[in-house]
LOLUM-262323 format. One line per 5 residues: for each residue x, y, z of N, C-alpha, C. Coordinates in steps of 0.2 Angstrom, whole numbers, plus 5000, padded with zeros to 4 digits. Example, Ala and Ser with C-alpha at 12.3 -4.5 7.8 and 13.67 -1.06 7.14 Angstrom:
BEGIN
5066/4972/5039/5062/4978/5039/5066/4984/5039 | 5064/4989/5035/5068/4995/5036/5064/5000/5039
This chain:
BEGIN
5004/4994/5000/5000/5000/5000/5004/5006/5000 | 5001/5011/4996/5005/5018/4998/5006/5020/5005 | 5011/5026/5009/5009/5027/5014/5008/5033/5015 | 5007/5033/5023/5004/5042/5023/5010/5045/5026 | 5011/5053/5018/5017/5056/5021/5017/5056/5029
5025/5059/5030/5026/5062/5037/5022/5066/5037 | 5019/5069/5045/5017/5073/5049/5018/5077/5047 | 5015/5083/5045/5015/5091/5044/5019/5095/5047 | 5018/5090/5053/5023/5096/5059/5030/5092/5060 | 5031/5089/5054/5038/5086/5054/5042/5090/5047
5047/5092/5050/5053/5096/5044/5056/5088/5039 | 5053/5092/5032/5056/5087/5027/5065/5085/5029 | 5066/5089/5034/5074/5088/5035/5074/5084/5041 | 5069/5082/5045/5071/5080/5052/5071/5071/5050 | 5077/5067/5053/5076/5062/5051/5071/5060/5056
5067/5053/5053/5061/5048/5057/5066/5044/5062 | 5064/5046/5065/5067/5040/5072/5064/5033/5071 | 5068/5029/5072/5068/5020/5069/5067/5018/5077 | 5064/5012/5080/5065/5007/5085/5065/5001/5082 | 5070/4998/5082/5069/4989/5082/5070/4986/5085
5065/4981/5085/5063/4976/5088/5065/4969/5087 | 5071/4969/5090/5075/4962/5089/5083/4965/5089 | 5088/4962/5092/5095/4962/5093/5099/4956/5090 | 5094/4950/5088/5099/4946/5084/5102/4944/5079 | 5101/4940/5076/5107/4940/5069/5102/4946/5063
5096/4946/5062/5093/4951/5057/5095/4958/5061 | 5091/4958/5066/5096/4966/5069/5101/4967/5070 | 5105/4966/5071/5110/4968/5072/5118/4968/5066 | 5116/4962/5063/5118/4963/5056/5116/4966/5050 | 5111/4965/5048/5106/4969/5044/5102/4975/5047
5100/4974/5050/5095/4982/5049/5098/4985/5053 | 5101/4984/5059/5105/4992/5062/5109/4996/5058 | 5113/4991/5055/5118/4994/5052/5117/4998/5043 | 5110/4996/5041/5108/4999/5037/5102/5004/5037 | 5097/5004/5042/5095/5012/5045/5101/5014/5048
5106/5015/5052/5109/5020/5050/5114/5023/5045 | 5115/5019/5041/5116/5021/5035/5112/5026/5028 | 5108/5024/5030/5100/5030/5028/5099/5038/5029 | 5100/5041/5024/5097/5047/5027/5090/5048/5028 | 5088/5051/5031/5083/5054/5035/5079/5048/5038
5083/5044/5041/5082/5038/5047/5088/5040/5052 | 5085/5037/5056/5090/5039/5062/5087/5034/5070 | 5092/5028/5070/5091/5024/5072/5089/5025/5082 | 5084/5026/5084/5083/5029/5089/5081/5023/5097 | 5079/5018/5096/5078/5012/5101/5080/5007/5098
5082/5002/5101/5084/4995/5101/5080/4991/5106 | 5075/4986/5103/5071/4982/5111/5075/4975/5111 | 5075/4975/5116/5081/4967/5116/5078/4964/5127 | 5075/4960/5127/5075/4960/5132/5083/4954/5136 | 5087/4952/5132/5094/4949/5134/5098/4955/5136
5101/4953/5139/5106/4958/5145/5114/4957/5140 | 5113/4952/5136/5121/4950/5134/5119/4956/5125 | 5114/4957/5124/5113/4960/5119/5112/4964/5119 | 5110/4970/5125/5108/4973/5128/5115/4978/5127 | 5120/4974/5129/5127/4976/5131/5132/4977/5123
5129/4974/5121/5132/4974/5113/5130/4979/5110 | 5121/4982/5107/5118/4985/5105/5121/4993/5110 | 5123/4992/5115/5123/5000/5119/5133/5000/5117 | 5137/4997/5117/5142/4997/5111/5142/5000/5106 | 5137/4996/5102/5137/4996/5094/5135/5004/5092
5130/5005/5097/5126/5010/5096/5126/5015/5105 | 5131/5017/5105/5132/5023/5111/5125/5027/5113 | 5124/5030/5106/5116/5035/5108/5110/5035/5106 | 5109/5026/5106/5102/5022/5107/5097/5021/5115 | 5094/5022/5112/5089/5019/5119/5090/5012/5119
5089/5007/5125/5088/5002/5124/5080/5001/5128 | 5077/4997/5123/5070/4995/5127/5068/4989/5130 | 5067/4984/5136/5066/4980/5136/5060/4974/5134 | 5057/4978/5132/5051/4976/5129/5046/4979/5125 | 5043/4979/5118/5041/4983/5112/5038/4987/5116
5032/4984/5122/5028/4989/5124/5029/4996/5126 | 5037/4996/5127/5037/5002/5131/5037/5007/5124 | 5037/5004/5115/5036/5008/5113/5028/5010/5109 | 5023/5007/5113/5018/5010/5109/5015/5013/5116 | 5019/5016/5119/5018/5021/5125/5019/5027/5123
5023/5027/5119/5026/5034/5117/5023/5036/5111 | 5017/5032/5108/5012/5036/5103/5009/5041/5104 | 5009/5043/5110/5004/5050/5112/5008/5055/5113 | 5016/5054/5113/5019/5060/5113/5021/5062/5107 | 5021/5068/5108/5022/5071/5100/5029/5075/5099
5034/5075/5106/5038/5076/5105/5044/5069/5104 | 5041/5064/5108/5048/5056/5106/5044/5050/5102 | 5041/5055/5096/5033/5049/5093/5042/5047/5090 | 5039/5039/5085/5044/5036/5081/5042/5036/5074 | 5045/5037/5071/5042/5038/5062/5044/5029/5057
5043/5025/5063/5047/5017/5061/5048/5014/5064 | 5044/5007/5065/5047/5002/5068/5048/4999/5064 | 5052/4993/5067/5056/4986/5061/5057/4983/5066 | 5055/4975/5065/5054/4970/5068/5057/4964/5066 | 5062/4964/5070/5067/4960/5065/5069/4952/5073
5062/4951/5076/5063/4946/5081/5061/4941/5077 | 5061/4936/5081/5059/4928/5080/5053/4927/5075 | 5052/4922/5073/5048/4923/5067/5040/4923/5069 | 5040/4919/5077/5033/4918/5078/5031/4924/5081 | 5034/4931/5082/5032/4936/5085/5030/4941/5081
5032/4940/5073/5032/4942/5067/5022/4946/5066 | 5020/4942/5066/5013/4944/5066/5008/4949/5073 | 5010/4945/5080/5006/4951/5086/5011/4957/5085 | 5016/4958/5084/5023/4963/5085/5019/4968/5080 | 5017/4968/5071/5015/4971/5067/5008/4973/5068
5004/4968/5071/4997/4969/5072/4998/4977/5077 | 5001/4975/5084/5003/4980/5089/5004/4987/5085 | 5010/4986/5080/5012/4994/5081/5008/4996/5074 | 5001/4991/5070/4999/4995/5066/4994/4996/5067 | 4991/4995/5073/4986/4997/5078/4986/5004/5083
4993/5006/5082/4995/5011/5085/4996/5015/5082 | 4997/5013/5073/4997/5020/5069/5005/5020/5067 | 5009/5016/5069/5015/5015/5068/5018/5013/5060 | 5021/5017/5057/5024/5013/5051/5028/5006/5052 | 5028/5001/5050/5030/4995/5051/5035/4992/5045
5041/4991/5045/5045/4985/5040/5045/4979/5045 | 5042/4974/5042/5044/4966/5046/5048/4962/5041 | 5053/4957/5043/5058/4954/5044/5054/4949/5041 | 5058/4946/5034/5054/4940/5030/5055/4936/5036 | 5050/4929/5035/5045/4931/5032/5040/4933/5038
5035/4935/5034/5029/4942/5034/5024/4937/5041 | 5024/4932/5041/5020/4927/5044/5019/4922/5041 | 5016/4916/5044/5016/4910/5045/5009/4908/5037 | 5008/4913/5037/5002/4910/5033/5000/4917/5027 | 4998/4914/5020/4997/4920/5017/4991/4922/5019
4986/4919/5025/4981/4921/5025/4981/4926/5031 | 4988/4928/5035/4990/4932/5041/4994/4938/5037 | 4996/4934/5033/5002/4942/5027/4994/4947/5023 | 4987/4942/5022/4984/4947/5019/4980/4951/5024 | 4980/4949/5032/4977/4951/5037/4977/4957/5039
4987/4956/5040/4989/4963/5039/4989/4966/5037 | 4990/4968/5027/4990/4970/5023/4981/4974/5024 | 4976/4971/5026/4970/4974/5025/4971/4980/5032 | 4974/4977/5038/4975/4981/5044/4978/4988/5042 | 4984/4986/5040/4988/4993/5035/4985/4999/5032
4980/4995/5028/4975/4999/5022/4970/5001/5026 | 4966/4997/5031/4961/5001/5037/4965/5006/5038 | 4971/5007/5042/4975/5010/5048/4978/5017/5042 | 4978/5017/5036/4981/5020/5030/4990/5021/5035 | 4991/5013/5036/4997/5014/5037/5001/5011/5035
5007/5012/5036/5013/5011/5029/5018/5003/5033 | 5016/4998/5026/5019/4990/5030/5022/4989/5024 | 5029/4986/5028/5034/4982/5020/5037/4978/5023 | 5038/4975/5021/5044/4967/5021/5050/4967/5020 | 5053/4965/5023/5061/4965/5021/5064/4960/5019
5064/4960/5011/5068/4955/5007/5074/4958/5001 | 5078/4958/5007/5084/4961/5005/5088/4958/5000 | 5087/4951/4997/5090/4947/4993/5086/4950/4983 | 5083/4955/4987/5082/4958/4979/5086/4963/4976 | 5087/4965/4979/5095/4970/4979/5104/4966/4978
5101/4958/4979/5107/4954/4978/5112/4957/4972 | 5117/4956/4973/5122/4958/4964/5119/4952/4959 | 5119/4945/4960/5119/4943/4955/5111/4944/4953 | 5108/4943/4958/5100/4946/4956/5097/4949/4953 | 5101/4956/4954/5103/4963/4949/5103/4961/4942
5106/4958/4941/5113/4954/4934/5108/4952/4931 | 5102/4946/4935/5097/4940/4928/5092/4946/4929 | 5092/4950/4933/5087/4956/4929/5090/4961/4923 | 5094/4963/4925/5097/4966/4917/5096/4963/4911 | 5102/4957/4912/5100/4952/4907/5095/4951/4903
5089/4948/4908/5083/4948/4907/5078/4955/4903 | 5081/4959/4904/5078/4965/4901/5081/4967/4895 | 5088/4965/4894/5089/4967/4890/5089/4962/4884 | 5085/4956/4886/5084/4950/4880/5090/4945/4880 | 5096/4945/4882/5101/4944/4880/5100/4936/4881
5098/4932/4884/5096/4924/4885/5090/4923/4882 | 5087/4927/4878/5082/4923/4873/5072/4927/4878 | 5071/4919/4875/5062/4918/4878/5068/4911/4886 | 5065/4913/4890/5067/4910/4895/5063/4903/4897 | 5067/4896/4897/5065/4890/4898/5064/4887/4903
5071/4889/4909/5071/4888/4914/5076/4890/4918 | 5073/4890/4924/5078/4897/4931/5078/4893/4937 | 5084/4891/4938/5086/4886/4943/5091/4891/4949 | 5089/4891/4953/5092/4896/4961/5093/4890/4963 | 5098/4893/4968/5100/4886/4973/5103/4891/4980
5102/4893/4986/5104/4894/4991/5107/4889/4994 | 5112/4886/4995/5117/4881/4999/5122/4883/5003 | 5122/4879/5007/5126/4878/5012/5129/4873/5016 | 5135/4873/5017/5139/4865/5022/5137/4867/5028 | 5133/4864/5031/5134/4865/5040/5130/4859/5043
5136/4854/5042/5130/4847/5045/5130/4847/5052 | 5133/4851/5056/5133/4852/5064/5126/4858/5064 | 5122/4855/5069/5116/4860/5070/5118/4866/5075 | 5116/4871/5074/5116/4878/5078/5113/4875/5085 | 5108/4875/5083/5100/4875/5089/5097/4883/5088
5092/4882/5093/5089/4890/5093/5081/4887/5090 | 5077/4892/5089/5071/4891/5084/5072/4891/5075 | 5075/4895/5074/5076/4891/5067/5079/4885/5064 | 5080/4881/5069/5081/4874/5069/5075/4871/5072 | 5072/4873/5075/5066/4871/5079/5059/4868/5074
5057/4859/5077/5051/4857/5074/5043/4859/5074 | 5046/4865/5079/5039/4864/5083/5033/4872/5076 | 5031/4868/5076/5025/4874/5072/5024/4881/5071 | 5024/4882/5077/5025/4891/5080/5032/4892/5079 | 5037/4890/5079/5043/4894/5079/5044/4896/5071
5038/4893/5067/5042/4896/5059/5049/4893/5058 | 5051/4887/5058/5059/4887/5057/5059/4883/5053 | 5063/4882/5052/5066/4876/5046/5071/4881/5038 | 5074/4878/5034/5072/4882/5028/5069/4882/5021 | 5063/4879/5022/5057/4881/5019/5056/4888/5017
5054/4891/5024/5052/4898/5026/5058/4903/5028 | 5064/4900/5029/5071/4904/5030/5075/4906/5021 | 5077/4900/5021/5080/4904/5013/5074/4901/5008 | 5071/4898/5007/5065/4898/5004/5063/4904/5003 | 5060/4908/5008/5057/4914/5007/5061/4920/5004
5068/4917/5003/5069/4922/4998/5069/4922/4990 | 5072/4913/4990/5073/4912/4983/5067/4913/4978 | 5059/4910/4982/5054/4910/4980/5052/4917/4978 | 5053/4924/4984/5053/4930/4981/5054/4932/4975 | 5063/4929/4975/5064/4930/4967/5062/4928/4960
5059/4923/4963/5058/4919/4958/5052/4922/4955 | 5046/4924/4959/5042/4927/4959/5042/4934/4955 | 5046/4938/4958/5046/4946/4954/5050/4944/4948 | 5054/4940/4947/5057/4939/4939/5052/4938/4934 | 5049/4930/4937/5044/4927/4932/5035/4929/4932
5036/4932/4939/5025/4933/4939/5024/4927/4942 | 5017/4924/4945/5015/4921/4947/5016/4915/4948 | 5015/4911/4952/5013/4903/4951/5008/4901/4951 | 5006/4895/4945/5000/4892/4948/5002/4884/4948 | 5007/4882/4949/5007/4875/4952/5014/4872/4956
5014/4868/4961/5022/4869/4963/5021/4863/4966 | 5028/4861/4967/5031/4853/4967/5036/4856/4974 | 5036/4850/4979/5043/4851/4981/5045/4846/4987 | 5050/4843/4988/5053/4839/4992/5057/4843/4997 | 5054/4841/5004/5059/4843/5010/5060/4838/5015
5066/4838/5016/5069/4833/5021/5073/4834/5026 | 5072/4832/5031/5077/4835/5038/5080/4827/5038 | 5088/4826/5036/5095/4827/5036/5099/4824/5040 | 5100/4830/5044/5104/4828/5049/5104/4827/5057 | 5107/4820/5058/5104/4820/5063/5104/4822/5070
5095/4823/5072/5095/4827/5077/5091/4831/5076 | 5092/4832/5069/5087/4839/5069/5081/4839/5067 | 5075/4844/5069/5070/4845/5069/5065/4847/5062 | 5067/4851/5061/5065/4857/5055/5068/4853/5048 | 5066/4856/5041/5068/4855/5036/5074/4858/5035
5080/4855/5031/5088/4858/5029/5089/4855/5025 | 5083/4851/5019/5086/4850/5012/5082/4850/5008 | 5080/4854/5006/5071/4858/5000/5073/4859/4993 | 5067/4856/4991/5069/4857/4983/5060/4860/4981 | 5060/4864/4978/5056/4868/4975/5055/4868/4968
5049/4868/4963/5048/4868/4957/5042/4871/4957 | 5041/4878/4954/5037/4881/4952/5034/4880/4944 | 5029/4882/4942/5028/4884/4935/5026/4890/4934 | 5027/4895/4935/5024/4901/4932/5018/4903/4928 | 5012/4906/4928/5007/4907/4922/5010/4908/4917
5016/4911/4916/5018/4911/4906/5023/4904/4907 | 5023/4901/4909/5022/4894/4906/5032/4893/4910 | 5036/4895/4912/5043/4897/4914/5041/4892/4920 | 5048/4887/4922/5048/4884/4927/5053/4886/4927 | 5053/4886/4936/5059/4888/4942/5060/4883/4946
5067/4881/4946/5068/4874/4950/5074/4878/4956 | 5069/4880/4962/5075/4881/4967/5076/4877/4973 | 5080/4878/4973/5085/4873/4980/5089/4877/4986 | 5085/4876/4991/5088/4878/4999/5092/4873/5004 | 5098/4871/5004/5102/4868/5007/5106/4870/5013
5107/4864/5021/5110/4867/5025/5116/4861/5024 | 5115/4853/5020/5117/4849/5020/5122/4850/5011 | 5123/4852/5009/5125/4854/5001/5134/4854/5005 | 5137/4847/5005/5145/4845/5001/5151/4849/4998 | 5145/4849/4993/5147/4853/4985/5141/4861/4983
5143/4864/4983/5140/4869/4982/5137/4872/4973 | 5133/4869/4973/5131/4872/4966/5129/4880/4966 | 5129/4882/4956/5128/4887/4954/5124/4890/4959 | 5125/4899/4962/5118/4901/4963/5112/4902/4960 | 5116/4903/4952/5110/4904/4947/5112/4901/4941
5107/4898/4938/5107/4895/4932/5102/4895/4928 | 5102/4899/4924/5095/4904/4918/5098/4902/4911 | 5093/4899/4909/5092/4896/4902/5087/4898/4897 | 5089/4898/4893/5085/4904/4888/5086/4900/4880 | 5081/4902/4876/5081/4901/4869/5090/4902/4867
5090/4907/4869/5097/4910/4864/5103/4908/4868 | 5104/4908/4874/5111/4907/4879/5106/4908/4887 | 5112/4904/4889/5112/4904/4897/5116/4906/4900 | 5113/4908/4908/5118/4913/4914/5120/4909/4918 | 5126/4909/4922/5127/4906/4924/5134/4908/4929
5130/4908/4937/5134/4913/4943/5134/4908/4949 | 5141/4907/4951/5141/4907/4957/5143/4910/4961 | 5143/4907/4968/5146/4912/4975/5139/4917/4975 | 5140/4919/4982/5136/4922/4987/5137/4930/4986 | 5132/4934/4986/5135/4942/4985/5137/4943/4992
5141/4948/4991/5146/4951/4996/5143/4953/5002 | 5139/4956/5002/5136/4961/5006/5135/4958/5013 | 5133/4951/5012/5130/4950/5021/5138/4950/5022 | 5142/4947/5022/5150/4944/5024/5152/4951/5026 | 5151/4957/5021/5153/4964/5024/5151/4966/5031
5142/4964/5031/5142/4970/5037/5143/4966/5043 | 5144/4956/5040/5145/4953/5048/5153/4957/5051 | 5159/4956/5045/5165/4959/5046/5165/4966/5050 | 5158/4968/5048/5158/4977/5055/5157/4982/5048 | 5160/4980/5039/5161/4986/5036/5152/4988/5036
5153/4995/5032/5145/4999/5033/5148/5001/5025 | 5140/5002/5023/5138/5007/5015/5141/5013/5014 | 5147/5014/5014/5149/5023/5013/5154/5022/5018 | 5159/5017/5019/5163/5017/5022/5169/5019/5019 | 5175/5021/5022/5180/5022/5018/5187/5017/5019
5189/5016/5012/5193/5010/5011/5190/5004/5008 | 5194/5000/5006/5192/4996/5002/5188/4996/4997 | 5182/4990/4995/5180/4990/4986/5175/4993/4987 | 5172/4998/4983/5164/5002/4983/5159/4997/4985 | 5155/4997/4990/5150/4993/4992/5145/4990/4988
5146/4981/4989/5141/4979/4985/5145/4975/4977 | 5150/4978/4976/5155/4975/4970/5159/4969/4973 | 5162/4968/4967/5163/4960/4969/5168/4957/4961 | 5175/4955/4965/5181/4955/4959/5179/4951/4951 | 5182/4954/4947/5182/4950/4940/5179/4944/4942
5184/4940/4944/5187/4932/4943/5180/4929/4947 | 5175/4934/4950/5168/4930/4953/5164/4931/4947 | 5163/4935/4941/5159/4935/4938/5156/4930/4935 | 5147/4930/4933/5145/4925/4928/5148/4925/4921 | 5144/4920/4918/5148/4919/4912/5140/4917/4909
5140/4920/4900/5135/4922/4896/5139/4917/4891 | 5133/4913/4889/5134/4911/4882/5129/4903/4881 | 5133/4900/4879/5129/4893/4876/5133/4888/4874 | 5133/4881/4877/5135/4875/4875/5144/4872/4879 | 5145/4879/4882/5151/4875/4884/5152/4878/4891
5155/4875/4897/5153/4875/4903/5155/4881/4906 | 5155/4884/4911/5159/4890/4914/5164/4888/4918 | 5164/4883/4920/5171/4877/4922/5176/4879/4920 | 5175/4877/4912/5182/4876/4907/5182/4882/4905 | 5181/4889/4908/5182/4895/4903/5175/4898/4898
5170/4894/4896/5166/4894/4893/5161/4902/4892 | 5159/4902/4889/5154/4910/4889/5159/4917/4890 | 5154/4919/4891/5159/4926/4891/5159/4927/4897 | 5163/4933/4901/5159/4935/4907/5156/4940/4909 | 5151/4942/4914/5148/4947/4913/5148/4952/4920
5149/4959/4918/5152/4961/4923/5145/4960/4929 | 5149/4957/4935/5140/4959/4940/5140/4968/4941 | 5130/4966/4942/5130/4974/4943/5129/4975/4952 | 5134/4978/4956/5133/4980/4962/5128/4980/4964 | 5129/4975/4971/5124/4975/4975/5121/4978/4981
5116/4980/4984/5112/4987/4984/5107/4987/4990 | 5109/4984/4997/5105/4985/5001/5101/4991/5003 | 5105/4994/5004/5105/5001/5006/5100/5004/5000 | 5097/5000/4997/5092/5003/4992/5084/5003/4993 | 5083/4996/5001/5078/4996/5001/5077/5003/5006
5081/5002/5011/5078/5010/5018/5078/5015/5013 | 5082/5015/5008/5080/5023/5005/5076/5023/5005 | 5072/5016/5001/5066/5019/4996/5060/5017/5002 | 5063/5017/5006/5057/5014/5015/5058/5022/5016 | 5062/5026/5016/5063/5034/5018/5060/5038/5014
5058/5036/5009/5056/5039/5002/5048/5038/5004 | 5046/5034/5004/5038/5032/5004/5036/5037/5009 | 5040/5033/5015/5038/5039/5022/5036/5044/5021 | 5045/5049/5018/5042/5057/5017/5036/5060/5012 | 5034/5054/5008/5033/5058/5002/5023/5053/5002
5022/5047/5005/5016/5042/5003/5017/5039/4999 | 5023/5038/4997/5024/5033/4990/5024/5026/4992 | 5026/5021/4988/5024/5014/4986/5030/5012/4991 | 5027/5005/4996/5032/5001/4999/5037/4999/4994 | 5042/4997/4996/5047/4994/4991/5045/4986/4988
5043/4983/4997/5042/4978/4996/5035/4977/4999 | 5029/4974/4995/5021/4976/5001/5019/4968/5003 | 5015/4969/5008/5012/4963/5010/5008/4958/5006 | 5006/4962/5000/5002/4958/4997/5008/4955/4992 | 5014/4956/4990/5020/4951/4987/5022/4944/4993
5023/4946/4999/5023/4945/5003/5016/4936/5004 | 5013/4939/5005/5008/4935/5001/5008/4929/4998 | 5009/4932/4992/5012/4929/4986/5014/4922/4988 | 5021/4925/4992/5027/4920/4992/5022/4916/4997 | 5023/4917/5003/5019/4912/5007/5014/4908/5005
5010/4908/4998/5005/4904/4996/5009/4899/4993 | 5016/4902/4991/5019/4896/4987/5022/4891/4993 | 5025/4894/4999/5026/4891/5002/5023/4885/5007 | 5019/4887/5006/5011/4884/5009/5010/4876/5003 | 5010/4878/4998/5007/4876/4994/5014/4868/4995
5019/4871/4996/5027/4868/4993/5026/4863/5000 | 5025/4866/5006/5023/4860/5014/5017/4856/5012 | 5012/4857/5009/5008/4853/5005/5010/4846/5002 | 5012/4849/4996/5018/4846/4991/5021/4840/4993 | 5026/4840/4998/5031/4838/5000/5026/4834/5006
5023/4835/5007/5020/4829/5012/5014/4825/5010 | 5009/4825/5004/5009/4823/5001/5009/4818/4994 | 5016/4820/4992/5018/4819/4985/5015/4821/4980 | 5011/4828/4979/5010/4830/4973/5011/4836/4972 | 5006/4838/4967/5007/4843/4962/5001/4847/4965
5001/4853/4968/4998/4857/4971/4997/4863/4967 | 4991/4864/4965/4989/4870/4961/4987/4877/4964 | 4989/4882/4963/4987/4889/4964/4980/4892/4962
């Protein structure tokens, strides 16, 4: 949904004070460090109610509030001097849904932390609460800003692989030692596994590439032992224009296949390795730092390679420069909406989307079929 500008009684120049809501691996590596990277954001509470995090956040962030618990911030909607122009909610995944219900009940502009909820019938819930409340809700799927991302959309715009036949993503990874925590968790409510972990992004992409789905296949198997939750999914979508997407989420992946592999009438694409960016901001670097590579690029010798019939292994194809990749793209245009009532970057009702396919894929996979949209 569009949102409603800033306040009248707010200077186009004063930035929106952010609270968010979570200190773990999504806040703290992602969205702290890219609200304050943002002009006219200005990262103003942290809720954490851990003491060890509490202690890190007041580190990280010297002239942050820290809050113990959300509620202390839908207390301060009646002030009009310490109101917040932004929450982001970047905790566990089962708080995902009461945390956004709260603060759009309050009139609060809200970003929540893929995924949106456990169900697309809780992503549309919201989405209809937003549009009651004329309040401003976005989802943060920051893998659409990925470099190589970037790359099969250029590509793809610029025709250079034909009519498209088939678009294979794979997010992998080696980690046959479990972490623990909820996102290993079997239990229902925790949202865990990665279905709904890297799932939710690949499927995004796949989605804003090709348009819709109406039918989807997929195998999930939990691996390793001990563990709870899914960590080896395979996904196959077909798209209404007739385009299948075969993507793969792995915690158990050996060997590491391409990230992306796009096959067209005329030539295929073909990238691997991970874009830069998460690796950056775990390292401590920020967007607009000084030294080292411009934020978001990524050396020659990692480029994909463009062409037809011979491997990228042996040399094969040409290579294509990646286009930088661009997190810092979404809070702008989260900054832009605010001051201005313009379009989420990313809206619940995409958000939606993906979760139906997800829904559809947990179906799939436990009864062995073909599940239509």
């Amino acid at each position: 949904m569009n949102a409603s500008p800033a306040s009248p009684s707010t200077s186009p120049h004063t930035p929106l004070r952010v609270a968010l809501v979570g200190y773990g691996l999504a806040g703290s590596v992602f969205h702290a460090p890219l609200v304050t990277a943002t002009e006219g954001l200005v990262l103003d509470t942290i809720v954490t109610s851990d003491p060890g995090r509490q202690a890190q956040a007041r580190e990280a962030y010297p002239g942050v509030r820290i809050a113990a618990s959300a509620d202390e911030l839908w207390e301060r909607t009646g002030d009009a001097e310490d109101s917040l122009g932004l929450v982001v909610i970047a905790s566990p995944n089962k708080t995902h849904v009461p945390l956004a219900t709260a603060a759009l009940t309050a009139g609060l502009p809200v970003v929540v932390d893929k995924p949106l909820a456990a169900t697309a019938a809780e992503a549309r819930e919201l989405a209809a609460l937003a549009e009651r409340t004329g309040t401003f809700l976005s989802v943060f799927q920051n893998r659409r800003w990925d470099n190589d991302f970037l790359t099969v959309r250029r590509l793809l715009a610029d025709g250079e692989l034909g009519e498209i036949q088939r678009f294979e993503s794979r997010y992998e990874r080696w980690r046959p030692q479990l972490k623990g925590g909820w996102r290993e968790s079997g239990a229902p409510e925790e949202i865990g596994g990665l279905l709904y972990d890297l799932g939710s992004h690949v499927v995004d992409q796949a989605l804003v590439l090709f348009g819709p789905a109406v039918r989807v296949y997929a195998e999930t198997d939990v691996r390793r032992p001990g563990a709870e939750a899914d960590d080896d999914t395979f996904i196959a979508i077909t798209h209404a224009n007739g385009i299948r997407s075969h993507l793969y989420v792995s915690a158990t992946a050996a060997q590491l296949g391409p990230r992306f592999r796009v096959l067209g009438s005329r030539a295929g694409y073909v990238k691997y390795g991970l874009d830069p960016q998460e690796a950056a901001l775990r390292e401590g670097l920020r967007p607009g730092g000084a030294g080292g590579p411009a934020w978001g690029e990524e050396p020659e010798h990692l480029w994909g390679r463009l062409g037809s019939g011979e491997s990228p292994l042996t040399g094969g194809g040409d290579p294509v420069p990646t286009v930088p990749g661009d997190y810092p793209a979404y809070y702008a245009a989260v900054a832009e909406a605010l001051r201005t009532g313009g379009p989420a970057p990313v809206t619940a009702d995409e958000a939606a989307h993906c979760l139906a396919v997800l829904e559809a894929a947990r179906v799939s996979s436990r009864e062995g079929s073909v599940v239509a949209l």
